[in-house]
Structures are given as C-alpha cells and as structure tokens.
N, C-alpha and C positions, 0 to 999 in steps of 0.2 A: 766099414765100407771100403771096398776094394774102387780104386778108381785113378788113369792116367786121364794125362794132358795133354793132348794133342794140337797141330796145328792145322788148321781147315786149309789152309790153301799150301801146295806145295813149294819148299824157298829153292830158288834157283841154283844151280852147282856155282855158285861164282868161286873161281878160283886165282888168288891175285900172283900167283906163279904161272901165267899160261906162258909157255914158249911161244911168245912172239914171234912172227914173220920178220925176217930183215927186207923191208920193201924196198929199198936200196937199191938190192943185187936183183929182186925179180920182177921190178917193172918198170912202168916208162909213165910217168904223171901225165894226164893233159888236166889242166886246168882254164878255164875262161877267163882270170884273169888274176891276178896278187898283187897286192901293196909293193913295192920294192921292200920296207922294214919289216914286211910280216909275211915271207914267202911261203911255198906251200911247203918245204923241208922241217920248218916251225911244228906242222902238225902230221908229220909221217914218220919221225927219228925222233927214239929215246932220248932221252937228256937234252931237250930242247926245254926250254921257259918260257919261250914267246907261244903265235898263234897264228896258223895262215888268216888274211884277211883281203878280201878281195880289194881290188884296186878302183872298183866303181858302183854305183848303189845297184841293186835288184839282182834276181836269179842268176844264181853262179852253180855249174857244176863242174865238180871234179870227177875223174874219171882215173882207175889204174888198170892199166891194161900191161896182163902176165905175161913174161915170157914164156912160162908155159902153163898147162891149166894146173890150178893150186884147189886139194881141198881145204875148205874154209870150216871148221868148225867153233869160231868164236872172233865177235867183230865187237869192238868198242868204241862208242864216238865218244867222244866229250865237247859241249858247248859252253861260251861265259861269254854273258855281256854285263859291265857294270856300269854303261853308262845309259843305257836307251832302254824305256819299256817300249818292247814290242812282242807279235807275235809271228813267230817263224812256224813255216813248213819244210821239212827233208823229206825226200825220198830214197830211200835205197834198194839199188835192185842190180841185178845182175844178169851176167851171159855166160852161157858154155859155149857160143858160135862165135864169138870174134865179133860181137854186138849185131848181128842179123836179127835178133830176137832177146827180148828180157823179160826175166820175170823177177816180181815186185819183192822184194824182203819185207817193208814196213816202210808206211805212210807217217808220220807225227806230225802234230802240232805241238808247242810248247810256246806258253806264255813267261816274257824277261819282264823281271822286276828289281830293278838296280837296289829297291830297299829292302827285295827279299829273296823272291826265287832268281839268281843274276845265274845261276849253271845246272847245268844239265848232263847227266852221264848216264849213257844206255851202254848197257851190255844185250848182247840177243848170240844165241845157243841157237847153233844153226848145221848141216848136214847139207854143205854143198857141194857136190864130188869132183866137178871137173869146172873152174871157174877159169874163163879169160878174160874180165872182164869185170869191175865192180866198181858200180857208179852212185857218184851220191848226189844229188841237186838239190841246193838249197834256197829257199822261197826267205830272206830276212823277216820277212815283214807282210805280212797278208793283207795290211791295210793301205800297202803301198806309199809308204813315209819316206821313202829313198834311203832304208838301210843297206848297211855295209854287210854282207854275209862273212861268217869268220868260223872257225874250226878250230878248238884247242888241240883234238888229238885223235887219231884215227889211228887205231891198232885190230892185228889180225890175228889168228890161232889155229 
C-alpha cells in the first residue's frame, strides 16, 4: 500500500530570524500611561527583560506612530501575567492616514492562569503596505477587577 501523511491544516511560516524593525529610530510611542519601573522601552527594544506595565488599572492603549509609512509584514505581541487570573481583550489595528481612519488587524480574548496558561505569544503574517500608524488597546480584564495592563513584547517585520 502506497500511502503519505499529511497535515490538514496549513502551519504558519514562522520564522525566528525575521529582521526586526529598530522602532527606536522610526517612531514616536504615545502611550496612556507606564509604571515608572516597567516603561513602555521594556516592550519595544531587544535585550530588555522587564515588561511595560501601565501605571493605573483599566484600558491602556499604546500607539506607534511612523516617521514614515513602513510595510509591515510580521507583528509579534507577547503577554505574561503570573500573578492574576484574568481575562484580557487586545485590539490591533492600524492606519495608512495619520489615524483618520483604521482598520482592524485582530480582535482577542485570552484567558491568564497564574497555574497554567500565565502567557501568551501571537505571531500574525500580515501584507500592510503603507502603515502610519499601529495601535494596540488593551482591555486587562473583561470582568473589570481593576487590572494592570502590561505588554512583554512587541516586535515588527
């Protein structure tokens, strides 16, 4: 019997050498608010160990707005909490106008479990040509517990 193995669902290109963006040099952070010990440079530069974390409970958005427009084609967040179960919503979405107008990347929810699921890492493979503008808002806690929103790491491609 002649017979392959396949796999039903196709696996994503992940590639752990993507030439990163130096967001550094091509943009200008607004955030709603940071920790003084967990700034937002925590989760936008290499070689950091810490984790931005906002300075007050409830919806925080960070925003990087380009010096000029950047095609985006690979965006990775990574979240951890190990101390609080909760459940967060993020939004990500973007502008090609200078923020006149956005459109949605992706919606989540993810549920933290300090004794199991405590992080979270998305990759999303994405074809955006001319971006000024890419904004993330994040909801800590859906149930409205007065958490801290926080961000381990935000990288671009």
């Amino acid at each position: 019997m002649r017979k392959r193995i396949i796999n039903p669902v196709p696996q994503k290109n992940v590639n752990p050498d993507h030439q990163w963006l130096d967001i550094e040099m091509i943009v200008v952070v607004e955030v709603t608010s940071e920790a003084d010990e967990f700034p937002i440079e925590s989760a936008l530069l290499p070689g950091k160990v810490s984790q931005w974390r906002a300075s007050g409970p409830g919806e925080q958005i960070i925003r990087l707005v380009f010096d000029t427009p950047q095609k985006l084609q690979w965006i990775r967040l990574s979240f951890e909490e190990l101390v609080l179960e909760r459940t967060q919503e993020y939004v990500l979405r973007w502008s090609a106008d200078g923020g006149q107008s956005y459109q949605e990347i992706v919606r989540q929810q993810w549920n933290f479990s300090p004794e199991g699921a405590s992080s979270e890492v998305e990759d999303y493979q994405v074809e955006l040509p001319a971006v000024t503008i890419l904004e993330l808002s994040i909801n800590p806690d859906i149930g409205d517990r007065n958490a801290f929103a926080s961000l381990k790491e935000l990288r671009l491609a």
